[in-house]
Backbone as a printed PyTorch tensor [residue, N CA C, xyz], in Angstrom:
tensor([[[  0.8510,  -1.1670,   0.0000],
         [  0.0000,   0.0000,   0.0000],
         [  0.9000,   1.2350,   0.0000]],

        [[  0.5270,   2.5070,  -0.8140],
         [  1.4050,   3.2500,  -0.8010],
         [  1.1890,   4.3920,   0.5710]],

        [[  2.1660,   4.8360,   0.4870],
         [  2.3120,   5.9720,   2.5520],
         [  0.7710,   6.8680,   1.5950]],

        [[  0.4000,   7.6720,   0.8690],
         [ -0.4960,   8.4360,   0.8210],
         [ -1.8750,   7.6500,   0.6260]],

        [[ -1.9320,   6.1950,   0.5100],
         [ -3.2490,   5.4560,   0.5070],
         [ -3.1510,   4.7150,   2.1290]],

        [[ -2.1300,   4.5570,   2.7630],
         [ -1.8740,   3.9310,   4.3380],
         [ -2.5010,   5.1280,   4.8870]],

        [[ -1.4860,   6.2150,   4.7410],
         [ -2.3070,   7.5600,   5.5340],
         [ -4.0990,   7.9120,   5.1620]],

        [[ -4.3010,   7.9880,   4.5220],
         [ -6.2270,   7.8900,   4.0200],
         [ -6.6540,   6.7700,   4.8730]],

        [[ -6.0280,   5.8190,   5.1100],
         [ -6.5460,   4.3720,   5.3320],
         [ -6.7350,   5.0160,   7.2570]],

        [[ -5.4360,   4.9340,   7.4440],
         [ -5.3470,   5.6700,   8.9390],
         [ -6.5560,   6.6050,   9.3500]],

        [[ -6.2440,   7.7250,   8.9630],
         [ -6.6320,   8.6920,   8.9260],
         [ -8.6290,   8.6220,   9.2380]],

        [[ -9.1020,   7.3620,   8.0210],
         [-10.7000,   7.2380,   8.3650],
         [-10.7820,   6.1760,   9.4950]],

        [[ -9.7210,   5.3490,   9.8710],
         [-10.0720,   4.6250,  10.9800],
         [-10.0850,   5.7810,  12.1480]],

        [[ -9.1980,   6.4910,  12.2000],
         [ -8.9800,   7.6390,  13.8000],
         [-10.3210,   8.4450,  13.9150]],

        [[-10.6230,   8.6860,  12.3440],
         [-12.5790,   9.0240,  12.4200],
         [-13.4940,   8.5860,  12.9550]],

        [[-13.3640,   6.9200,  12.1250],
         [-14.3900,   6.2520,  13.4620],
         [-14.2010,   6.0300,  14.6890]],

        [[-13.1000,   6.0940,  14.6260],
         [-12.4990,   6.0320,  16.1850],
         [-13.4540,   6.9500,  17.3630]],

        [[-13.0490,   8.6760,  16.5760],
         [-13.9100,   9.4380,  17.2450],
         [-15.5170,   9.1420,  17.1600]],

        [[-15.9490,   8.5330,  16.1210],
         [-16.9970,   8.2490,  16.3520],
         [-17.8480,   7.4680,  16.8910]],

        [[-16.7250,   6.4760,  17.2740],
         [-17.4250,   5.1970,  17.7760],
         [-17.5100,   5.5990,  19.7690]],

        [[-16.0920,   6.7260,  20.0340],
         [-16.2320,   7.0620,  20.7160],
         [-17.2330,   7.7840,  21.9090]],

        [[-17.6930,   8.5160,  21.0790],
         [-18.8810,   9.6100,  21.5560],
         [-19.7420,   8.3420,  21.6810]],

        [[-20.0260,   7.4800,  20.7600],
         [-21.2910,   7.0220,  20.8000],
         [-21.3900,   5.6880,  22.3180]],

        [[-19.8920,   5.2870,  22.4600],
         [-19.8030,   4.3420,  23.6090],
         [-19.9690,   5.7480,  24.8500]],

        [[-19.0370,   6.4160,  24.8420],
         [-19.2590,   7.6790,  26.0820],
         [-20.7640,   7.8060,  26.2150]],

        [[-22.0300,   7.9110,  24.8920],
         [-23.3090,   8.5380,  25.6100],
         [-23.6870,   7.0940,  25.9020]],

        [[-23.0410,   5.9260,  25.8850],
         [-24.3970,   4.6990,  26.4970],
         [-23.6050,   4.5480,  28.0460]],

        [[-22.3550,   4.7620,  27.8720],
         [-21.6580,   4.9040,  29.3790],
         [-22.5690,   5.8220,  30.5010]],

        [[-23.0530,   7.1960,  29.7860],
         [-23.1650,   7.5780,  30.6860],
         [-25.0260,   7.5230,  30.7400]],

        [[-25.4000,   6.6280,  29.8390],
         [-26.9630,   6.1000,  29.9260],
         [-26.8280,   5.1530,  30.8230]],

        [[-25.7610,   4.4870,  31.2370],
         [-25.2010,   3.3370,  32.0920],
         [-26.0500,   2.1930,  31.4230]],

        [[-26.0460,   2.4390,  30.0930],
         [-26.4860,   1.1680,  29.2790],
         [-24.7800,  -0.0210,  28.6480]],

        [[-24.3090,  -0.4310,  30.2350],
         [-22.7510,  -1.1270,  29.7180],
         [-23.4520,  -2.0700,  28.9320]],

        [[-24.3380,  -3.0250,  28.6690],
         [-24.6260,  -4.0470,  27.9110],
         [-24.6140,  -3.7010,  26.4780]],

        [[-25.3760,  -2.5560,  26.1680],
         [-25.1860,  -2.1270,  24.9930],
         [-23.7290,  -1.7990,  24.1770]],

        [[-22.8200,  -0.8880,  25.5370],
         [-21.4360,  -0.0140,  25.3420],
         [-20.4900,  -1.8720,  25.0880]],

        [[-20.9280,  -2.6210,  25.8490],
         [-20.1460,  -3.6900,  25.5420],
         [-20.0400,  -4.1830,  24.3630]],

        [[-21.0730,  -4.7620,  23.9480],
         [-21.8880,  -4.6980,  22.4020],
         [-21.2140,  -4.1110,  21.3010]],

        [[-21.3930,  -2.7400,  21.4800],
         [-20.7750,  -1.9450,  20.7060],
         [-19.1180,  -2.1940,  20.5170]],

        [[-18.7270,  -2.1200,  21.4410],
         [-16.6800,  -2.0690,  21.5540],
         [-16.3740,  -3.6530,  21.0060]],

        [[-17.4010,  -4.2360,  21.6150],
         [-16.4840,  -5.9490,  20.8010],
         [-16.7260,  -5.6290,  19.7050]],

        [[-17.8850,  -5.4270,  18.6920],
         [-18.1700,  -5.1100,  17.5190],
         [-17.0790,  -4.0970,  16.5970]],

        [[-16.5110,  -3.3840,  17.5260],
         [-15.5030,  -2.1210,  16.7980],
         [-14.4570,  -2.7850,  16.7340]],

        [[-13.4320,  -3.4630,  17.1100],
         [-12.6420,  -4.6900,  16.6870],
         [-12.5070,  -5.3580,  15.2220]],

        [[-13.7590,  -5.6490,  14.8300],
         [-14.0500,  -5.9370,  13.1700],
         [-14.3460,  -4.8770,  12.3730]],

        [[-14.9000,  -4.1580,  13.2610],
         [-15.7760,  -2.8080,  12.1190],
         [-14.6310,  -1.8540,  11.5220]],

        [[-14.0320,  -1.6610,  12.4370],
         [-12.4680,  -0.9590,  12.3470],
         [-11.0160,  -1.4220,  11.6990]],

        [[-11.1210,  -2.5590,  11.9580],
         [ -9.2300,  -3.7790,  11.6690],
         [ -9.8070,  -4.7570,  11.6630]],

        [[-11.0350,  -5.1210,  11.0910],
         [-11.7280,  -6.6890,  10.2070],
         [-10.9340,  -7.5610,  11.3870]],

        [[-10.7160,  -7.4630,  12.7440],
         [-10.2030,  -8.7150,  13.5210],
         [-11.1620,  -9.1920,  14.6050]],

        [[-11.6450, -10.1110,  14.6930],
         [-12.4440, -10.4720,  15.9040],
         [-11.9230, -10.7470,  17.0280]],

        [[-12.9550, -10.2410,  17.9490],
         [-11.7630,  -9.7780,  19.4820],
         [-11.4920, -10.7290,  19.8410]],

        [[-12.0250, -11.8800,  19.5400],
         [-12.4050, -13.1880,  20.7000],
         [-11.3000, -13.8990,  20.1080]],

        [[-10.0550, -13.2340,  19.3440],
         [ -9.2220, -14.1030,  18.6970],
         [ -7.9570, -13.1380,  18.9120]],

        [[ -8.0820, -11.9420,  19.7640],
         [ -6.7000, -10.9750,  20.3100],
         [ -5.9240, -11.8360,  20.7130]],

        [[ -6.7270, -12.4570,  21.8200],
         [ -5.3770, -13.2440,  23.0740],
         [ -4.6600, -13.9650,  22.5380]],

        [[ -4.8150, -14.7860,  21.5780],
         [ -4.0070, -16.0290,  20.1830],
         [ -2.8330, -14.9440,  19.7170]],

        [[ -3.2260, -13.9910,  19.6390],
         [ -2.3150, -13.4800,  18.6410],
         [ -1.0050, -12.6460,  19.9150]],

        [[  0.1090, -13.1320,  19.1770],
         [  0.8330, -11.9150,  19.6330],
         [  1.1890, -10.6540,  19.1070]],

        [[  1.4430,  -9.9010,  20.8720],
         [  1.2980,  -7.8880,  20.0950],
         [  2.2740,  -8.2150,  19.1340]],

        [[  3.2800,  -8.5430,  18.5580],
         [  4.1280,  -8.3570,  17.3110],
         [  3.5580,  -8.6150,  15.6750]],

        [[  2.2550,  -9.5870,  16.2210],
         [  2.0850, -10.3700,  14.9080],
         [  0.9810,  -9.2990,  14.8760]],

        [[ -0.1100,  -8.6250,  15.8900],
         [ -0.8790,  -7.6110,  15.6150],
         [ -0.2850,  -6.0580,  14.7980]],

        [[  0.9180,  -6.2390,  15.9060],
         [  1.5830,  -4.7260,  15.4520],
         [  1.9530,  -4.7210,  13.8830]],

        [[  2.4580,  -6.2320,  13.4270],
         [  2.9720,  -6.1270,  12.5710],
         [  2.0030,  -5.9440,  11.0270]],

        [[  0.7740,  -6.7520,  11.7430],
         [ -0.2740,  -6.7840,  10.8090],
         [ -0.9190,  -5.3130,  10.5130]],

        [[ -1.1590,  -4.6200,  11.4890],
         [ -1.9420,  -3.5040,  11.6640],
         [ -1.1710,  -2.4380,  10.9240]],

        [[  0.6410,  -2.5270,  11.3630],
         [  1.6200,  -1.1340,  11.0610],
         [  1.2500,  -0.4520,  12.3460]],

        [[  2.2660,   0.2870,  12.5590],
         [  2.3020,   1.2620,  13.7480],
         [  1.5530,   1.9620,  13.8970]],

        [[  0.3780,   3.1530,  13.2510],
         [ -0.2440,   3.8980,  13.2520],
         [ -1.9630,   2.8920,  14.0990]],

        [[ -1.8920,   1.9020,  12.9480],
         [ -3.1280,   1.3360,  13.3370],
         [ -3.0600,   0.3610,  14.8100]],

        [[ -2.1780,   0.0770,  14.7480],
         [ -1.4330,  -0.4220,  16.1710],
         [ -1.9290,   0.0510,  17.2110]],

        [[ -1.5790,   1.3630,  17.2650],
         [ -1.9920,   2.4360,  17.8940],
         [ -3.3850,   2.9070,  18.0020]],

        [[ -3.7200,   3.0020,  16.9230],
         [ -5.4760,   3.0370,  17.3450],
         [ -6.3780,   1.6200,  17.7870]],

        [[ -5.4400,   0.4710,  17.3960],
         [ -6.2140,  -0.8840,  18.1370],
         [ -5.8240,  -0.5600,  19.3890]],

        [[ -4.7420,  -0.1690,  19.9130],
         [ -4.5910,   0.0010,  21.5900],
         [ -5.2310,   0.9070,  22.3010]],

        [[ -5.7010,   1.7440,  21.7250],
         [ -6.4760,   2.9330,  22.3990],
         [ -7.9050,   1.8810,  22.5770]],

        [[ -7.9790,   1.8890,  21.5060],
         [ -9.6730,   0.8580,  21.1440],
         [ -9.6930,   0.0290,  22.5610]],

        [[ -8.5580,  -0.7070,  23.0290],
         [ -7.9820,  -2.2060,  23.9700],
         [ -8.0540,  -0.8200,  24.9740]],

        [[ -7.7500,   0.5140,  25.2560],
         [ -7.6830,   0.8920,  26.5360],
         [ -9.8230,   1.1480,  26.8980]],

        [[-10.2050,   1.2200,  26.2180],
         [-12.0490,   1.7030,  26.4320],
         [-12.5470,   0.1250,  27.0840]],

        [[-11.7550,  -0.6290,  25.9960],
         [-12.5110,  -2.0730,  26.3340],
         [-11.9160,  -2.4340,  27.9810]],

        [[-10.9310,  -1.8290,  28.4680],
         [-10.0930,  -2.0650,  30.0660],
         [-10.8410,  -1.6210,  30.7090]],

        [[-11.1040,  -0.2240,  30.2060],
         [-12.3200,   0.8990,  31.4860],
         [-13.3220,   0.0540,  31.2770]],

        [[-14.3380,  -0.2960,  30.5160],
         [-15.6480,  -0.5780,  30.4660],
         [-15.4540,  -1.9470,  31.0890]],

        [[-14.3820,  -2.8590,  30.8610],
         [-14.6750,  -4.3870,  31.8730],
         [-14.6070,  -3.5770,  33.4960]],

        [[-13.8780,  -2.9280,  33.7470],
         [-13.8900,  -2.1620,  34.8870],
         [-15.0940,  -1.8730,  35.4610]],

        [[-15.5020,  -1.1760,  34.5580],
         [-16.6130,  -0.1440,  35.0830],
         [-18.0760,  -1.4060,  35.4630]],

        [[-18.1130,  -2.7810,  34.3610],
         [-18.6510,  -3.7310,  34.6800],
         [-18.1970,  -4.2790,  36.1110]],

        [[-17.1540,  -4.3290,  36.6070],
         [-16.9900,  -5.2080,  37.8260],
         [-15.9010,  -6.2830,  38.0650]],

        [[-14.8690,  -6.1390,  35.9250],
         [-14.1860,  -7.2140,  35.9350],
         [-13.1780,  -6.7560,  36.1540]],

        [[-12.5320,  -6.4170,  37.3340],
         [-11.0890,  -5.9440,  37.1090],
         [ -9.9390,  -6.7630,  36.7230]],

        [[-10.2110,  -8.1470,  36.9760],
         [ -9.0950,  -8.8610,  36.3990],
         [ -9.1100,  -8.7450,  34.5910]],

        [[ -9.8490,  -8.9640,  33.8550],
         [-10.0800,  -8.8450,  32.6730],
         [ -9.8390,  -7.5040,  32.2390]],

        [[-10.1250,  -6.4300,  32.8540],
         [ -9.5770,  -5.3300,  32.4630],
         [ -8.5600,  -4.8740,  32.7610]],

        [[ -7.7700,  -5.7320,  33.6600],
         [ -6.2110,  -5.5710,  33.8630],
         [ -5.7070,  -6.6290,  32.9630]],

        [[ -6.0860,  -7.6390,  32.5290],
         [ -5.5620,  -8.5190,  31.0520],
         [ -5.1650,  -7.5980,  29.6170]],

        [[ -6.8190,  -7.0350,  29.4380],
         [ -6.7350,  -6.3420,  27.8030],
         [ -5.5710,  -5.0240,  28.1010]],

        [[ -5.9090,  -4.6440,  29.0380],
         [ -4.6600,  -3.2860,  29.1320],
         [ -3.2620,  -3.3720,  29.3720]],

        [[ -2.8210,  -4.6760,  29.7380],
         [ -1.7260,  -5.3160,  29.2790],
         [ -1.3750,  -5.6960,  28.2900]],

        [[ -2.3380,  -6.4560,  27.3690],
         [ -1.9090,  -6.9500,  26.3820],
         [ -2.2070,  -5.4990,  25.0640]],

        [[ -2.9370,  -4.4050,  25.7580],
         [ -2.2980,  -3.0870,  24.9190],
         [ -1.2160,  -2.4410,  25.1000]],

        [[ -0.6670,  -3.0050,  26.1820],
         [  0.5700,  -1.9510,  26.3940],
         [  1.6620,  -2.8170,  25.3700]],

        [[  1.5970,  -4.0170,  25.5880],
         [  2.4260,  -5.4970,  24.4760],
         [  2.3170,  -4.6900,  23.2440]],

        [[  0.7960,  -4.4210,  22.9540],
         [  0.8320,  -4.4230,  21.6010],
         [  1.7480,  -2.5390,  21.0390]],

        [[  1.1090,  -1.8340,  21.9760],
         [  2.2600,  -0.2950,  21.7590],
         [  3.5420,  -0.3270,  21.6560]],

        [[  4.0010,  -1.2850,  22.6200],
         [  5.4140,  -1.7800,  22.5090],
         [  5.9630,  -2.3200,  21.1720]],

        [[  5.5550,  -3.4060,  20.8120],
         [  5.7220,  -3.9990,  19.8470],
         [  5.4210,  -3.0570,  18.7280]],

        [[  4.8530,  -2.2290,  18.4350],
         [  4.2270,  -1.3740,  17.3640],
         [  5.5600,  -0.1930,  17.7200]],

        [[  6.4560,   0.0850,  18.9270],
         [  7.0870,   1.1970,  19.5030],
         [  6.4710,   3.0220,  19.3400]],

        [[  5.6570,   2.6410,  19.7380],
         [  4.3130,   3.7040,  20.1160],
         [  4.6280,   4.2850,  21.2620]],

        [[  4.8780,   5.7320,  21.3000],
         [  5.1610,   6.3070,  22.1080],
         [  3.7230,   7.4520,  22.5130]],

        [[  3.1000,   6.8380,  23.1680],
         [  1.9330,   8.2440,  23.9980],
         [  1.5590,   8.2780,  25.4150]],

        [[  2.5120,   8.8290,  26.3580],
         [  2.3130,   9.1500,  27.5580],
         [  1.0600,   8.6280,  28.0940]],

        [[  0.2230,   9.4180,  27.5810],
         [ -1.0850,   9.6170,  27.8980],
         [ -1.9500,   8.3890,  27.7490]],

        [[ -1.7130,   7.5650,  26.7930],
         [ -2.6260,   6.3080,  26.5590],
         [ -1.7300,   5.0700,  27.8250]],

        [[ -0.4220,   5.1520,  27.6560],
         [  0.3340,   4.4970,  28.0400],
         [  0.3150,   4.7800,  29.8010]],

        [[ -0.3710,   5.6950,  30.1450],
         [ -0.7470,   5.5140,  31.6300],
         [ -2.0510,   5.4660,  32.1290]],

        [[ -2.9450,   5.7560,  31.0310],
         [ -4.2760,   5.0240,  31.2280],
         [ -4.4420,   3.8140,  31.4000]],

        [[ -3.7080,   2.7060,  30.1830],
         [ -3.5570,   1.2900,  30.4540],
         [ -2.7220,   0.8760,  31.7800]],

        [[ -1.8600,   1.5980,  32.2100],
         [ -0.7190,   1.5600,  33.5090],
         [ -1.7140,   1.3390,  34.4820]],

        [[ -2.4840,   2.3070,  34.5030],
         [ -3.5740,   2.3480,  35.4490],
         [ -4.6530,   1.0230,  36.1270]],

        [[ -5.2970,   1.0250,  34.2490],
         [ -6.1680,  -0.1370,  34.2660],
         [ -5.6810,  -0.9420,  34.6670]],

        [[ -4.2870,  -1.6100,  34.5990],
         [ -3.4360,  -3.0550,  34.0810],
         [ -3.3740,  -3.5360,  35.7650]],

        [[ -2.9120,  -2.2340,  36.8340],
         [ -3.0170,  -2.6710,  38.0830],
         [ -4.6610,  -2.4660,  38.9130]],

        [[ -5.4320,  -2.4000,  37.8150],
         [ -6.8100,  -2.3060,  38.3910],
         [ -7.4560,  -1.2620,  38.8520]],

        [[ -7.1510,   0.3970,  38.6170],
         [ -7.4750,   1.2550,  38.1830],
         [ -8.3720,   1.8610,  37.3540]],

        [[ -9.0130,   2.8300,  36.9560],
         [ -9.4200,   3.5590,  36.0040],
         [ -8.7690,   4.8430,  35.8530]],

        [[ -8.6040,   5.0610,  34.5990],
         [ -8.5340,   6.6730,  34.4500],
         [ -8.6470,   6.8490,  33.3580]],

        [[ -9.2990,   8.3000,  33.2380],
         [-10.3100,   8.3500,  32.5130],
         [ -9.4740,   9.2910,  31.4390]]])
């Protein structure tokens, strides 16, 4: 793929990104998690055609490598919502799993963002932050 069709490619995933965003934030705060759950496993395929229920198989290298760094990066952000929301359900072990295995996958991708990278810090020891 060429860098100016990768970047387009990028570029409309970080769109839905924001969009998928807002739309999990208003069922969060409808405290409709069944739905917000719903939704985030679903964004996994809708976004990087990968089904979630097949992350843990994979390693962050073979994701990072599949995705490229950019998209890497937006699957880990995606992996930090899915940490808060098992959280916010009650699972803290599970949401200290996926936010580990996003920090694997930033690593492996060598993704540098403070900011995402201590949200998952957070989650990973059973935390939230928001």
């Amino acid at each position: 793929m060429s860098d100016a069709l990768e970047r387009d490619y990028v570029l409309r995933i970080a769109r839905q990104m924001a969009l998928f965003i807002a739309r999990l934030l208003k069922l969060k705060e409808q405290n409709d998690l069944d739905a917000a759950q719903d939704l985030l496993l679903s964004a996994y395929a809708d976004m990087f055609g990968i089904d979630r229920r097949f992350v843990g198989y994979m390693r962050p290298e073979q994701l990072a490598q599949a995705l490229g760094r950019e998209r890497a990066a937006l699957f880990a952000a995606l992996m930090a919502e899915e940490a808060e929301l098992r959280a916010m359900r009650g699972d803290a072990q599970t949401a200290a799993l996926v936010a580990q295995q996003a920090i694997a996958v930033l690593d492996a991708a060598a993704w540098n963002d403070d900011r995402l990278r201590a949200r998952l810090g957070e989650s990973a020891r059973g935390g939230i932050v928001g």
